[in-house]
C-alpha positions in Angstrom: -51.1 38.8 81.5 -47.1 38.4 81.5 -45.2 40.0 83.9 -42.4 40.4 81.0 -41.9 43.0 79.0 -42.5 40.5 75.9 -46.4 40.6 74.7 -45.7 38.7 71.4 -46.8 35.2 71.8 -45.1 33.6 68.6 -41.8 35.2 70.1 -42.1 34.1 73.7 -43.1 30.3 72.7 -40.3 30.8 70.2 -37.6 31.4 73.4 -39.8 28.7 75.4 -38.3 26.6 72.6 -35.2 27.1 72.8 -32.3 24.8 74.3 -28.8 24.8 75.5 -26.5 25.4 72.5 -29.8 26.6 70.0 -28.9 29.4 67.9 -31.6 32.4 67.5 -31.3 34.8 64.6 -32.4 38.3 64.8 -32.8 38.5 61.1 -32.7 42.6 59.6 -36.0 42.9 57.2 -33.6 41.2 54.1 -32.6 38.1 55.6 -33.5 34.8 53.9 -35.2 32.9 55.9 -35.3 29.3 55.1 -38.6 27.7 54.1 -38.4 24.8 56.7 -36.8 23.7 59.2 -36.7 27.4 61.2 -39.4 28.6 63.6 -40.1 31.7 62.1 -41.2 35.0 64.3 -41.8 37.7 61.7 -41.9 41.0 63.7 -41.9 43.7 60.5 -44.3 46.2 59.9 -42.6 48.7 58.3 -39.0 49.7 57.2 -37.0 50.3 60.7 -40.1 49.2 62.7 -39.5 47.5 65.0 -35.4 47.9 64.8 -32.8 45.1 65.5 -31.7 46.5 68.3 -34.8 47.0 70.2 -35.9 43.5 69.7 -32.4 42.4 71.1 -33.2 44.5 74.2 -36.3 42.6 75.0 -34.9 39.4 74.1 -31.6 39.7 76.4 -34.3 40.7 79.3 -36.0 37.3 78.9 -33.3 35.0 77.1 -30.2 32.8 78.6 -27.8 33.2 76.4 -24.1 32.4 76.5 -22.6 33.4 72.9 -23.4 36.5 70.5 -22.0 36.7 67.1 -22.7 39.7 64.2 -20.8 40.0 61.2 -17.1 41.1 61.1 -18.2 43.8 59.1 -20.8 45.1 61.3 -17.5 46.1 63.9 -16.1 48.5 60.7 -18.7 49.8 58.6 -21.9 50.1 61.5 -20.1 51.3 64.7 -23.2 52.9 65.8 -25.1 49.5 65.9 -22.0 47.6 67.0 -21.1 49.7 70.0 -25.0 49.1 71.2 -24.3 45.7 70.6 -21.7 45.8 73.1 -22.8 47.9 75.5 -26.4 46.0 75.8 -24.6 42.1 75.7 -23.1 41.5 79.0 -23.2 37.8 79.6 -20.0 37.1 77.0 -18.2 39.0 74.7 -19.5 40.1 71.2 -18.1 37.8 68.5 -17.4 39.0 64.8 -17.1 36.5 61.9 -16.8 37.5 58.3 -20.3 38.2 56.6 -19.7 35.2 54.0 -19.1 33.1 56.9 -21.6 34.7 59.5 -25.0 34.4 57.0 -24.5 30.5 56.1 -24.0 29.8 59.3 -27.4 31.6 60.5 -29.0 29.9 58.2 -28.1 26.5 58.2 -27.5 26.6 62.4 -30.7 28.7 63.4 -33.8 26.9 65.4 -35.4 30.3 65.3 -35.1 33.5 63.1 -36.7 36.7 64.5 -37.1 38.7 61.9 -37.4 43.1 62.6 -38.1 45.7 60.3 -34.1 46.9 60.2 -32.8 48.5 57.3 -29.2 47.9 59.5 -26.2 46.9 57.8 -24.2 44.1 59.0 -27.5 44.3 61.1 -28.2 40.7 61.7 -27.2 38.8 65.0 -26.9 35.5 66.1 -27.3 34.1 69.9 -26.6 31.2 71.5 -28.7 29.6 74.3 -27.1 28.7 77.1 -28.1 27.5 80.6 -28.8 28.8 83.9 -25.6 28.3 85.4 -25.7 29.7 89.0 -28.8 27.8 89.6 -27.2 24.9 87.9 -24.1 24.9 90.1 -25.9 26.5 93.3 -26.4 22.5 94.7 -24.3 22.1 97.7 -21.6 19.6 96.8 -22.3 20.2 93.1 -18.5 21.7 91.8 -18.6 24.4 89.3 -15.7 22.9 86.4 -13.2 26.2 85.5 -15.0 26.2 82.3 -18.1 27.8 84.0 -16.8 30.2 86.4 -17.5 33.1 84.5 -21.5 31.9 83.9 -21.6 30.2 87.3 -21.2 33.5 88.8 -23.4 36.1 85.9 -25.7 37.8 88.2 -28.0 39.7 85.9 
């Protein structure tokens, strides 16, 4: 058995897969997935289970990432989910684009789309996957470039 809180195989060989600069979709139960091209994790069993935001928990405890982006509109019309969002993210700041930006981009950019049973608007969010940095950098004589400071030094 894993020691990690993640017992879905499709979704931890799904973030095996992943590499630096990847983008992973947590997808809300409407999102189109694209037919190819997309290693697809489909979660839903039924409407609000499991929710967006639980999956992103679980992910965030197994997951490197080093960007997270929801829709602009998520920030005004979904506070409730946004303000998790924020609180639960803690390697970078949350990034907003506007929806008719945000869902092209998740579909044309995404290696992997997770989808949940959400019924969230403005629900979906898109990560990043980044590196290890402080074990990347923790070489003696290796020097950490100003650019990685802040990931160099993440401790959680």
């Amino acid at each position: 058995m894993r020691k990690g809180r993640i017992l879905n195989r499709a979704l931890n060989d799904a973030i095996s897969a992943m590499g630096h600069g990847d983008v992973m979709v947590l997808a809300d139960v409407g999102f189109p997935i694209p037919e190819t091209g997309v290693i697809k994790v489909d979660l839903a069993l039924t409407h609000d289970v499991p929710d967006i935001y639980t999956i992103l928990e679980l992910i965030c405890g197994d997951f490197i990432y080093e960007k997270c982006v929801v829709a602009k509109e998520q920030e005004a019309y979904n506070k409730p989910l946004h303000s998790k969002i924020k609180a639960l993210i803690n390697r970078c700041e949350v990034e907003t684009m506007p929806h008719e930006k945000f869902m092209p981009k998740c579909q044309t950019k995404a290696k992997v789309v997770v989808r949940s049973g959400s019924l969230e608007p403005w629900g979906n969010i898109m990560l990043v996957s980044g590196i290890d940095a402080p074990a990347w950098f923790a070489k003696e004589g290796v020097i950490t470039p100003d650019y990685y400071e802040d990931r160099a030094s993440y401790n959680g």
